[in-house]
N, CA, C and O atoms as a GROMACS GRO file, in nm:
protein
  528
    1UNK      N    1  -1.086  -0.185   1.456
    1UNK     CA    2  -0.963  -0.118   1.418
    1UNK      C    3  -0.991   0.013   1.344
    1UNK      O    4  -0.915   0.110   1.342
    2UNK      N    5  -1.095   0.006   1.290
    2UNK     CA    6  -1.098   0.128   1.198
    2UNK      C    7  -1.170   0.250   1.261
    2UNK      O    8  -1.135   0.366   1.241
    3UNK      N    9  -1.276   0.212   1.339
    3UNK     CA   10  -1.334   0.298   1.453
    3UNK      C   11  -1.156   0.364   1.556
    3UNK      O   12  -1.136   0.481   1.590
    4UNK      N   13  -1.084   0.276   1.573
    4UNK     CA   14  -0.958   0.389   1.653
    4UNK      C   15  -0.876   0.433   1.545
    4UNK      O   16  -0.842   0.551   1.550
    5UNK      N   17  -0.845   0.379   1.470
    5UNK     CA   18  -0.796   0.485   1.366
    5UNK      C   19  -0.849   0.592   1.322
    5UNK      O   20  -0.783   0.688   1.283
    6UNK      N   21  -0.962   0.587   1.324
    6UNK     CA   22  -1.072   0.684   1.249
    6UNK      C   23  -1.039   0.817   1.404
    6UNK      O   24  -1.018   0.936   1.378
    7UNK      N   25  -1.041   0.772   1.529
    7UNK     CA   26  -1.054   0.832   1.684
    7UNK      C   27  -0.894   0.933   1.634
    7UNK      O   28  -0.864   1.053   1.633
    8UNK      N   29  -0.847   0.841   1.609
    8UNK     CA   30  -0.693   0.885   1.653
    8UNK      C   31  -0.624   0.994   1.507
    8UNK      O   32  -0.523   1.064   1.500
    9UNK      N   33  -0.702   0.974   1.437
    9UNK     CA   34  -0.600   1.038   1.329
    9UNK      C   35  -0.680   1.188   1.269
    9UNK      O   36  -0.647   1.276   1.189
   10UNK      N   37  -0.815   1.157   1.363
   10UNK     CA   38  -0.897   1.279   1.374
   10UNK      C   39  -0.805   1.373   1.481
   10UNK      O   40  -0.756   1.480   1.444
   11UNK      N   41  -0.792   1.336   1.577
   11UNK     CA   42  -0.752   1.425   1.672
   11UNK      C   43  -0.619   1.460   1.680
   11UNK      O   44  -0.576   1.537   1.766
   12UNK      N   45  -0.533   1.394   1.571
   12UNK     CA   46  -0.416   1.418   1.555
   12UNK      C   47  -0.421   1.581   1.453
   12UNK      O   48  -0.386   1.697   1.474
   13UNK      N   49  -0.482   1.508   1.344
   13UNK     CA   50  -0.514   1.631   1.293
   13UNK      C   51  -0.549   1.753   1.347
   13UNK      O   52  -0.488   1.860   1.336
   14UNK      N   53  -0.668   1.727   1.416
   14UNK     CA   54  -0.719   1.858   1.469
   14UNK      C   55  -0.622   1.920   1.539
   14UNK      O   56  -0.588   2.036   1.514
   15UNK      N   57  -0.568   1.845   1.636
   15UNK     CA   58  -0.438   1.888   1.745
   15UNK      C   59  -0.320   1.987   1.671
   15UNK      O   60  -0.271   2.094   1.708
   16UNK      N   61  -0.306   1.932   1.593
   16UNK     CA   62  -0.143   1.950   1.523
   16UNK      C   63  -0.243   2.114   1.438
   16UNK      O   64  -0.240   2.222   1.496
   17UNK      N   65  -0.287   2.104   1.360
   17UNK     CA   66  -0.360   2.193   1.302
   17UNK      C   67  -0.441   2.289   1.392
   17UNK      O   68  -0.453   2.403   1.346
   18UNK      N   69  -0.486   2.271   1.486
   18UNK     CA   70  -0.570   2.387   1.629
   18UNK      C   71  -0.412   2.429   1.632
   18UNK      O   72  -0.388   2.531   1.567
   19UNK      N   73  -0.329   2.383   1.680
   19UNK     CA   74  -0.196   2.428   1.741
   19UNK      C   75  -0.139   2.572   1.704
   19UNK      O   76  -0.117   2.678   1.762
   20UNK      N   77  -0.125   2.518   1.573
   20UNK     CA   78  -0.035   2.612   1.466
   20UNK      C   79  -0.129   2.709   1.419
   20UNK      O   80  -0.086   2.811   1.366
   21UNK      N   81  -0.264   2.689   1.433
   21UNK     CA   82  -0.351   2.849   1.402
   21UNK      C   83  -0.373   2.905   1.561
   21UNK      O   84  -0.357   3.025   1.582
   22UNK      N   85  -0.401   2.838   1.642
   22UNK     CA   86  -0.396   2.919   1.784
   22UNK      C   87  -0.281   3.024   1.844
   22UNK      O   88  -0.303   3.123   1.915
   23UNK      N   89  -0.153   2.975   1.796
   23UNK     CA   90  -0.033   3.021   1.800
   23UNK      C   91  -0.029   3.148   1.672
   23UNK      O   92   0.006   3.266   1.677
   24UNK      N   93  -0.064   3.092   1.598
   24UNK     CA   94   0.018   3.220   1.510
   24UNK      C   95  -0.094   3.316   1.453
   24UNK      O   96  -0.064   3.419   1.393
   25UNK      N   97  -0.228   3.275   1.474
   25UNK     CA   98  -0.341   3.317   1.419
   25UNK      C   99  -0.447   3.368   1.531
   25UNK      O  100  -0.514   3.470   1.520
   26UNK      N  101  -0.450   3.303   1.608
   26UNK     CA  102  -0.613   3.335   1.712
   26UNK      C  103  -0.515   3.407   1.833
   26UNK      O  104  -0.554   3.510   1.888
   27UNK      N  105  -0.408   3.357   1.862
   27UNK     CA  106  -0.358   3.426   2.020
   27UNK      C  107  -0.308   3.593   1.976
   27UNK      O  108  -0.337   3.684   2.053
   28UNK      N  109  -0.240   3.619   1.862
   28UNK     CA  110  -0.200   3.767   1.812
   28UNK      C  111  -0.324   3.822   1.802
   28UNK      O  112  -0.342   3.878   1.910
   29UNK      N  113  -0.448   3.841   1.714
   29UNK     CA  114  -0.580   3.870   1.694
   29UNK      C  115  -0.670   3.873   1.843
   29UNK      O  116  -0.755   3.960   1.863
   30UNK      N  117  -0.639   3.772   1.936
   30UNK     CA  118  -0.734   3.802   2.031
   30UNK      C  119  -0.682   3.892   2.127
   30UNK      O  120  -0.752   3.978   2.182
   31UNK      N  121  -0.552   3.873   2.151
   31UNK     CA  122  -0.470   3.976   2.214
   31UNK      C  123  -0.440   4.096   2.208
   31UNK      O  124  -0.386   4.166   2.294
   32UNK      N  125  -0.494   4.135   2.045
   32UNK     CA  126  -0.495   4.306   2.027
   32UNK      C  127  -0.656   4.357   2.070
   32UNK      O  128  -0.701   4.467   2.102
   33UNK      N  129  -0.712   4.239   2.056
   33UNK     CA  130  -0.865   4.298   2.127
   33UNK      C  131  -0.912   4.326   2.277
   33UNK      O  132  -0.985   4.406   2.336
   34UNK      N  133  -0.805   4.182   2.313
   34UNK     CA  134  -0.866   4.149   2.461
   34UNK      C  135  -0.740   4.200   2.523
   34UNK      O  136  -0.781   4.275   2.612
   35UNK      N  137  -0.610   4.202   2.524
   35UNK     CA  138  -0.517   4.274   2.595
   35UNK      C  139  -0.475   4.212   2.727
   35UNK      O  140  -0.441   4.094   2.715
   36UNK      N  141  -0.468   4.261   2.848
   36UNK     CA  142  -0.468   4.218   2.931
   36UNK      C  143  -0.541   4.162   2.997
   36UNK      O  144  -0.509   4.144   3.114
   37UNK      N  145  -0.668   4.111   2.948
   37UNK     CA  146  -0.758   4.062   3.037
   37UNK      C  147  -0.744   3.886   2.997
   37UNK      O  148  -0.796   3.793   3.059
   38UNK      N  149  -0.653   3.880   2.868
   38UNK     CA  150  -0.612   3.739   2.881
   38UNK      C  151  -0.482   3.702   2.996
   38UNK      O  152  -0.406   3.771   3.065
   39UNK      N  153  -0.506   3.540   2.973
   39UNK     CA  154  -0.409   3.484   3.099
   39UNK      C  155  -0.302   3.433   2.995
   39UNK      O  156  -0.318   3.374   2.889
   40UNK      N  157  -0.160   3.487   3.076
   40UNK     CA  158  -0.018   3.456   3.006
   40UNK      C  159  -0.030   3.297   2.943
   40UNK      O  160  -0.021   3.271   2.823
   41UNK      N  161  -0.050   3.203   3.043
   41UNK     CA  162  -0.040   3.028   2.938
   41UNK      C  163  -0.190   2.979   2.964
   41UNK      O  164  -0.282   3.058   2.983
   42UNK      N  165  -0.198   2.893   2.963
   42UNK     CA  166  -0.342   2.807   2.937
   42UNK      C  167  -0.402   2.712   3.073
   42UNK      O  168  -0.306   2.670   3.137
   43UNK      N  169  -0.487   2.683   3.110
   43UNK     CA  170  -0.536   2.630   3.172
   43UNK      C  171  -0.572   2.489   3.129
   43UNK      O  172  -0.672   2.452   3.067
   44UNK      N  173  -0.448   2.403   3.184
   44UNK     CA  174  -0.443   2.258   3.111
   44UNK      C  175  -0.583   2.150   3.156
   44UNK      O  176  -0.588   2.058   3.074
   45UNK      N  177  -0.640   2.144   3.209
   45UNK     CA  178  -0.739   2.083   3.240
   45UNK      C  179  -0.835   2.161   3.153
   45UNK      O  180  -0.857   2.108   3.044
   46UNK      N  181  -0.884   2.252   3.173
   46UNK     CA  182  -1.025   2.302   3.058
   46UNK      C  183  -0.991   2.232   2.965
   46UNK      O  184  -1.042   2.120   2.971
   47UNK      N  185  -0.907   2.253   2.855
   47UNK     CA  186  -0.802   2.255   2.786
   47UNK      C  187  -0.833   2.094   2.707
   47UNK      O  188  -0.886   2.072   2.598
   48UNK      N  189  -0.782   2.005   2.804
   48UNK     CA  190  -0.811   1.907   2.779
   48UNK      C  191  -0.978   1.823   2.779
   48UNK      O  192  -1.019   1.729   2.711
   49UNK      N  193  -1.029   1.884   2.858
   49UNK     CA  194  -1.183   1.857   2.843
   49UNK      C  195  -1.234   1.885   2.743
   49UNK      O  196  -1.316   1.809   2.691
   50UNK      N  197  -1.200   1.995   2.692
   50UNK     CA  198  -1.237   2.043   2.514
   50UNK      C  199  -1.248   1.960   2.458
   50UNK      O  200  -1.355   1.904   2.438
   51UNK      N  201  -1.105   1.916   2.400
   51UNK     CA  202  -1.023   1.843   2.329
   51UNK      C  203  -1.116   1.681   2.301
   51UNK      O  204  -1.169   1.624   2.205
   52UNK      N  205  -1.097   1.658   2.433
   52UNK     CA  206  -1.192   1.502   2.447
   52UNK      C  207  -1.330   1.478   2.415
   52UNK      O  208  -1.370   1.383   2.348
   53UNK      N  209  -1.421   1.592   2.482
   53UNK     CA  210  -1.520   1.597   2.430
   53UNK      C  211  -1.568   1.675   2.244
   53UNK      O  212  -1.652   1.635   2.162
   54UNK      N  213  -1.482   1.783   2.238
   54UNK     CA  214  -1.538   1.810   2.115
   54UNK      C  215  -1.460   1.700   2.052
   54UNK      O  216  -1.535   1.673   1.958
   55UNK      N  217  -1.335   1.598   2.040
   55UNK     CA  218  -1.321   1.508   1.933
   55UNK      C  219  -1.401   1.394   1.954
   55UNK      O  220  -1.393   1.316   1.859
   56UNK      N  221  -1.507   1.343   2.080
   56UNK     CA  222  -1.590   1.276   2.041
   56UNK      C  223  -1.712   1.307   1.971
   56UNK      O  224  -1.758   1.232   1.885
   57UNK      N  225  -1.771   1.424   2.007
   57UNK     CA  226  -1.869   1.488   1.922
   57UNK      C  227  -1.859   1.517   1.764
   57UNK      O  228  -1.951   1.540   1.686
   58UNK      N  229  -1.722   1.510   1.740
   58UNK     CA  230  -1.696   1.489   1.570
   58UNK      C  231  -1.680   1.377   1.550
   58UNK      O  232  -1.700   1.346   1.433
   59UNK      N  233  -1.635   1.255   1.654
   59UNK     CA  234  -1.659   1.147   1.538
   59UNK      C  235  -1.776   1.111   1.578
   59UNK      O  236  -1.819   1.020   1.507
   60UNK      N  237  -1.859   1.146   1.672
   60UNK     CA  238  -1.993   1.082   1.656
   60UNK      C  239  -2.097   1.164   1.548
   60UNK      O  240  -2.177   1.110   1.471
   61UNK      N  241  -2.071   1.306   1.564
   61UNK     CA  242  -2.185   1.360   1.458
   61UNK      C  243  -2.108   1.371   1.309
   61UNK      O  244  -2.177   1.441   1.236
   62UNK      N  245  -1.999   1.328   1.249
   62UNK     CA  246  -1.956   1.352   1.149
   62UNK      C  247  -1.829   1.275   1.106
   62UNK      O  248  -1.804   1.285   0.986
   63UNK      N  249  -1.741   1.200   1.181
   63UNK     CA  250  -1.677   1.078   1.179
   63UNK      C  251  -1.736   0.956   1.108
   63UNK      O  252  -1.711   0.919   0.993
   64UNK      N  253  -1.820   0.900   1.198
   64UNK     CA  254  -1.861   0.749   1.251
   64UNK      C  255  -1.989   0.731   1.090
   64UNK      O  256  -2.027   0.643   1.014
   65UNK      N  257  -2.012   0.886   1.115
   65UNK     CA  258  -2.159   0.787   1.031
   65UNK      C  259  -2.084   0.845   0.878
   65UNK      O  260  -2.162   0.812   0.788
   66UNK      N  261  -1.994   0.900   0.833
   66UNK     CA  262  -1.942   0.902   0.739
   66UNK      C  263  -1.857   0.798   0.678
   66UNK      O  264  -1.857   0.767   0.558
   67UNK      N  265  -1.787   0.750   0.766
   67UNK     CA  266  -1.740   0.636   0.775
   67UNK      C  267  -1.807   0.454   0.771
   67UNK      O  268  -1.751   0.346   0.756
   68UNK      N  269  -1.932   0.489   0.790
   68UNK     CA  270  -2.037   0.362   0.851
   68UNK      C  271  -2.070   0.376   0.695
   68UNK      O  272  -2.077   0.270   0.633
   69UNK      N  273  -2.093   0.504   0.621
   69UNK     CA  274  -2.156   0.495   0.531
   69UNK      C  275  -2.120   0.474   0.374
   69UNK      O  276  -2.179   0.458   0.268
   70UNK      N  277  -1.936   0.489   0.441
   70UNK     CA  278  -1.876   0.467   0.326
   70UNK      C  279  -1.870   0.631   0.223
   70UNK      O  280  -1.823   0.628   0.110
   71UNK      N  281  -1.916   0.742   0.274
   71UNK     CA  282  -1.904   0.884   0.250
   71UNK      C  283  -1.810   0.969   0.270
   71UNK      O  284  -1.832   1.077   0.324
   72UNK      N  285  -1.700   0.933   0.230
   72UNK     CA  286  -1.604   1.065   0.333
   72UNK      C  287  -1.660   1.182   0.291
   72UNK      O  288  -1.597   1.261   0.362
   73UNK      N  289  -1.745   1.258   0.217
   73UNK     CA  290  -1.783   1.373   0.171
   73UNK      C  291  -1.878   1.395   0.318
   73UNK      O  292  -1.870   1.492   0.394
   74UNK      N  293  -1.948   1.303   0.330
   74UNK     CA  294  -2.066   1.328   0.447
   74UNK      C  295  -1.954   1.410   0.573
   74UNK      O  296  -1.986   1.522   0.614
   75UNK      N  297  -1.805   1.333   0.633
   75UNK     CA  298  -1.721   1.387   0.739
   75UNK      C  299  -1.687   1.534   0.710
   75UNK      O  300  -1.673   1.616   0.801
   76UNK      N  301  -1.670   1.572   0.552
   76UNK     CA  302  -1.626   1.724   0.518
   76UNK      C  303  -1.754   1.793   0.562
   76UNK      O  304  -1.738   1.891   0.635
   77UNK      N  305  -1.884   1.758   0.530
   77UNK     CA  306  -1.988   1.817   0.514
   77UNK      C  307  -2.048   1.862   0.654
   77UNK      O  308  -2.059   1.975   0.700
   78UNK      N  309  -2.084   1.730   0.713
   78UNK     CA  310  -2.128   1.779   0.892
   78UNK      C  311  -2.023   1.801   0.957
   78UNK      O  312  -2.045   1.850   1.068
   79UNK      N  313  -1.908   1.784   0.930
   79UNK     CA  314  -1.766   1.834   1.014
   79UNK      C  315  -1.808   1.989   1.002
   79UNK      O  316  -1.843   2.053   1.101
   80UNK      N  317  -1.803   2.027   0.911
   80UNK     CA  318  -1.794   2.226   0.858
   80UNK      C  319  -1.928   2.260   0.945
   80UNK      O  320  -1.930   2.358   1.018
   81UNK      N  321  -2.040   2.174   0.934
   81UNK     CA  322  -2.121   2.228   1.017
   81UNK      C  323  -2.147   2.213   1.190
   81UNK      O  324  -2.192   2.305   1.257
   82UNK      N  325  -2.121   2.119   1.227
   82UNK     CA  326  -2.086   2.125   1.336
   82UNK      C  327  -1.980   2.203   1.377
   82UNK      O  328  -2.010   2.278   1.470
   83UNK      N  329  -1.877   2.210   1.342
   83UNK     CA  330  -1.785   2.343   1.330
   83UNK      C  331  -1.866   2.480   1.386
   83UNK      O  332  -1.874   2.544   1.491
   84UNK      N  333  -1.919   2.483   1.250
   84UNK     CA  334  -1.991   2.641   1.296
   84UNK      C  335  -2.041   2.634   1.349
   84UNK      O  336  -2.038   2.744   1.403
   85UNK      N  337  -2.152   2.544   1.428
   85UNK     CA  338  -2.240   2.537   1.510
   85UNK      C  339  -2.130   2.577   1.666
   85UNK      O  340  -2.135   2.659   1.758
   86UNK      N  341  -2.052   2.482   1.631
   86UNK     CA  342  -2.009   2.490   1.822
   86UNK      C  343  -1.894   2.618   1.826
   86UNK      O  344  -1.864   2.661   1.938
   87UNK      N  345  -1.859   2.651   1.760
   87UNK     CA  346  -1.769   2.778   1.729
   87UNK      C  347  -1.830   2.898   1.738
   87UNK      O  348  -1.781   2.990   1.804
   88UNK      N  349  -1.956   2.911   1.665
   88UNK     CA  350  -2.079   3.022   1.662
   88UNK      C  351  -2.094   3.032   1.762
   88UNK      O  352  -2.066   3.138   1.816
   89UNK      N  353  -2.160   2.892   1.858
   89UNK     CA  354  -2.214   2.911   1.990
   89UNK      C  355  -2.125   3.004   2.071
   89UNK      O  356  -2.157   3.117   2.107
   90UNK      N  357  -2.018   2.947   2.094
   90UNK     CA  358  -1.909   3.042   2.181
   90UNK      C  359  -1.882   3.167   2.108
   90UNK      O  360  -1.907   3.265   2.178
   91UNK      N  361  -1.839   3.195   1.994
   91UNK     CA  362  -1.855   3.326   1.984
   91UNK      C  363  -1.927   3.406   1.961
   91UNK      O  364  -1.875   3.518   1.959
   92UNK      N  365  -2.046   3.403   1.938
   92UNK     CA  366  -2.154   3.476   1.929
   92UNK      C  367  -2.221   3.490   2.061
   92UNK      O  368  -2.273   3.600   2.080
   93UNK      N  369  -2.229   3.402   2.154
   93UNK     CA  370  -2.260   3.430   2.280
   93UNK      C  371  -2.117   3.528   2.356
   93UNK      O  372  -2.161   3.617   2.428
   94UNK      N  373  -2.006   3.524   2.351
   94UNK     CA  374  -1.880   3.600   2.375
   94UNK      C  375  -1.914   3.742   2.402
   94UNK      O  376  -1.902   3.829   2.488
   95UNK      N  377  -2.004   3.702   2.194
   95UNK     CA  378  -1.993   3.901   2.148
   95UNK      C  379  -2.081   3.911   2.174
   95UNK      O  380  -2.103   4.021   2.123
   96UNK      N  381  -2.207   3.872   2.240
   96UNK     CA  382  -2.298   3.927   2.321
   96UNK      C  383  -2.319   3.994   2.459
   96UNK      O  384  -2.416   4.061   2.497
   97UNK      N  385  -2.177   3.951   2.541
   97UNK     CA  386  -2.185   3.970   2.637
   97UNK      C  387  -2.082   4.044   2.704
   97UNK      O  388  -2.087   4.104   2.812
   98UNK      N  389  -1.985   4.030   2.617
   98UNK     CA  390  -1.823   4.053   2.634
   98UNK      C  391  -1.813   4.217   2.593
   98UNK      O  392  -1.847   4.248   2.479
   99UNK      N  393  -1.777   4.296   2.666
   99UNK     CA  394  -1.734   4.400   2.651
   99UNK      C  395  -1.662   4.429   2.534
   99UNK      O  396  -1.705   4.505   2.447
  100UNK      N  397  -1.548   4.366   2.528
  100UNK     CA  398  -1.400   4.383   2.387
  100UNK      C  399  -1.439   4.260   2.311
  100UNK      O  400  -1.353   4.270   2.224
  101UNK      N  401  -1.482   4.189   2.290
  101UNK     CA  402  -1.499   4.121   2.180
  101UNK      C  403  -1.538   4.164   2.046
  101UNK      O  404  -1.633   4.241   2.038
  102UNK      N  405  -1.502   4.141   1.979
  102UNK     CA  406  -1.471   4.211   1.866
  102UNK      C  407  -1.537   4.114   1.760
  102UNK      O  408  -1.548   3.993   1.779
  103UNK      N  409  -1.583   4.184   1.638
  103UNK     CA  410  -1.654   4.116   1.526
  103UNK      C  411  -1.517   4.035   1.420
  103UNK      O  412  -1.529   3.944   1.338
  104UNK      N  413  -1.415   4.097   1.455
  104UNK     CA  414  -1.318   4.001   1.363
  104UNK      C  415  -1.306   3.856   1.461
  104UNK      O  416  -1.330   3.745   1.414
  105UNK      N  417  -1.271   3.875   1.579
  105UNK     CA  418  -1.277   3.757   1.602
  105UNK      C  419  -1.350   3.621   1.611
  105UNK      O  420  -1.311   3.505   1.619
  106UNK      N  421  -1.493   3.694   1.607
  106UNK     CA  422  -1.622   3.576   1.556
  106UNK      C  423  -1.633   3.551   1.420
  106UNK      O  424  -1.731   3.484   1.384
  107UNK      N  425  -1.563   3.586   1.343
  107UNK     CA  426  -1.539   3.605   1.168
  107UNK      C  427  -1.435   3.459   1.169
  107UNK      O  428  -1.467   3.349   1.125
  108UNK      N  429  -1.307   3.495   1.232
  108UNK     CA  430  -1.210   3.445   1.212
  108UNK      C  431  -1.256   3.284   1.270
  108UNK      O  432  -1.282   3.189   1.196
  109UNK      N  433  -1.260   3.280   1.405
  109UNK     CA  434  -1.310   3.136   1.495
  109UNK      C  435  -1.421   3.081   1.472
  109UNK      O  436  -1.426   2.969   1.524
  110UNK      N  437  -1.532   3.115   1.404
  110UNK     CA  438  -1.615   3.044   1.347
  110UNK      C  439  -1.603   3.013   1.172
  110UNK      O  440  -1.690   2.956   1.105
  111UNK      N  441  -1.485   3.060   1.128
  111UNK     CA  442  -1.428   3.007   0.997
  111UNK      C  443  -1.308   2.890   1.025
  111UNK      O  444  -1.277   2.792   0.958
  112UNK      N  445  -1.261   2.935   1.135
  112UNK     CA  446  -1.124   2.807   1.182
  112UNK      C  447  -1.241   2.687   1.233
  112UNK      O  448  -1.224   2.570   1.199
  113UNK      N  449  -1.360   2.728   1.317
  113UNK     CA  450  -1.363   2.606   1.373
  113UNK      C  451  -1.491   2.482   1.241
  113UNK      O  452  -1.505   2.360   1.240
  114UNK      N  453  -1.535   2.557   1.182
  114UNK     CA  454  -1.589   2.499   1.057
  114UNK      C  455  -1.481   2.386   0.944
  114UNK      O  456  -1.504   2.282   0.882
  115UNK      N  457  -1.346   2.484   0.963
  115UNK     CA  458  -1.258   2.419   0.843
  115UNK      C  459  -1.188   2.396   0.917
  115UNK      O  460  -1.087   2.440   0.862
  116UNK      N  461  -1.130   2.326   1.085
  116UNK     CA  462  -1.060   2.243   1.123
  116UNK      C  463  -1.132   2.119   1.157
  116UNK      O  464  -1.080   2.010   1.132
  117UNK      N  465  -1.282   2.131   1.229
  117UNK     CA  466  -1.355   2.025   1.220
  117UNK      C  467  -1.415   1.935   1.078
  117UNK      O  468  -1.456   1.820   1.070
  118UNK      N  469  -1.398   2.052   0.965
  118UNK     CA  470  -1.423   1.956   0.861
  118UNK      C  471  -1.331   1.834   0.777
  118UNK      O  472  -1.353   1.725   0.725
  119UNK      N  473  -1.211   1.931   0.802
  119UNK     CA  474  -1.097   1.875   0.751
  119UNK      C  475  -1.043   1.762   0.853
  119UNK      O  476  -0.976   1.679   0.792
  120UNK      N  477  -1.050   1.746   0.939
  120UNK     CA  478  -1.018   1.670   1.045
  120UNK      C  479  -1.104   1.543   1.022
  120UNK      O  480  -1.059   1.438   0.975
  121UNK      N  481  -1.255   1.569   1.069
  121UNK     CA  482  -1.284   1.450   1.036
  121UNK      C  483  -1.297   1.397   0.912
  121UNK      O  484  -1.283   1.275   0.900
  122UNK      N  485  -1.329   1.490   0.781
  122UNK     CA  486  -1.291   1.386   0.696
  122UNK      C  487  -1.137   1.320   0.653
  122UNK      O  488  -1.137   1.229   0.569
  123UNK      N  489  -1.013   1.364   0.707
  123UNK     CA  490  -0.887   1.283   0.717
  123UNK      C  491  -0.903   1.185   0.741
  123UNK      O  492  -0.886   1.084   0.673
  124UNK      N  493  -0.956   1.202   0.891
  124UNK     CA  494  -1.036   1.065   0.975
  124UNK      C  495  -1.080   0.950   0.900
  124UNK      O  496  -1.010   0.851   0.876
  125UNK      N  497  -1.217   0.972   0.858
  125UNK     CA  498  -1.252   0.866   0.774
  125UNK      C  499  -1.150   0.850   0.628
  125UNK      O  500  -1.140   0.736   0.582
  126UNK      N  501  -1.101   0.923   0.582
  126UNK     CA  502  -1.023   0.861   0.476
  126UNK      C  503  -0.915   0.706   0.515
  126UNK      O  504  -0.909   0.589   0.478
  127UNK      N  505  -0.835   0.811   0.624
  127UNK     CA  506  -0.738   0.720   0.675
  127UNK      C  507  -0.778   0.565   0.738
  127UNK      O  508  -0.714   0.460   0.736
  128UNK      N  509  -0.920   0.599   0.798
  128UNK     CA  510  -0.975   0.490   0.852
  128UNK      C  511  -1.003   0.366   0.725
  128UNK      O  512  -0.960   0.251   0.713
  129UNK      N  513  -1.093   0.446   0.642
  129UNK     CA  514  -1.100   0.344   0.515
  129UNK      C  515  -0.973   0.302   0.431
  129UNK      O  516  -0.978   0.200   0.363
  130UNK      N  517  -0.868   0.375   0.436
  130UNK     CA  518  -0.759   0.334   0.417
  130UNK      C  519  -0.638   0.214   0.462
  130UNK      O  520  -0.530   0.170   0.422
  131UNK      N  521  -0.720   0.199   0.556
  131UNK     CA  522  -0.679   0.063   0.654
  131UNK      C  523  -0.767  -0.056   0.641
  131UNK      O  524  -0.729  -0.169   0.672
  132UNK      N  525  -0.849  -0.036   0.608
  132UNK     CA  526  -0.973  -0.158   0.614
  132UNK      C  527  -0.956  -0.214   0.510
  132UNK      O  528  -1.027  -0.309   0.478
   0.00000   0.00000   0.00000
């Protein structure tokens, strides 16, 4: 029980919270850089592959063993870093290659994706231990 609670209230978070900074924060900012070379709505399949795989990769590298260990500090801690790790990856490879990519936007998305993966999974394990 506490392993799907721990699944579910991570990705609620993240969801509800990615949402409301993608919208009002990352789509205005990437759009004065990138312009028309973005696409009007989203591509729901990528989209969702993300989603599934990066919320298992947080509760396995920063969920599960925070939780196993009785740490919710450990979920804030490797959450923020895995964050930057997989956030960096994509944007720093972006602004390597990408014509208009811009240094605010690897500023901004590797600070969102540090402090939505941290905060997320440690919710996660709180809520999870909160049930047990």
């Amino acid at each position: 029980m506490s392993l799907l609670v721990l699944v579910l209230v991570t990705g609620v978070i993240f969801l509800i919270a990615d949402a409301i900074m993608l919208s009002t924060v990352m789509k205005p900012l990437f759009a004065q850089h990138l312009g028309e070379t973005l696409r009007e709505g989203i591509r729901p399949l990528p989209a969702v592959l993300f989603y599934l795989i990066y919320m298992a990769g947080v509760v396995w590298f920063a969920g599960w063993p925070a939780l196993r260990d009785g740490t919710p500090v450990t979920a804030l801690v490797n959450g923020a870093i895995l964050g930057l790790v997989a956030y960096g990856t994509y944007e720093l490879t972006s602004w390597t290659v990408m014509r208009d990519w811009h240094p605010s936007m690897v500023v901004a998305d590797m600070a969102w994706g540090a402090t939505v993966t941290a905060v997320s999974a440690w919710g996660g394990v709180l809520a999870a231990r909160a049930i047990s």
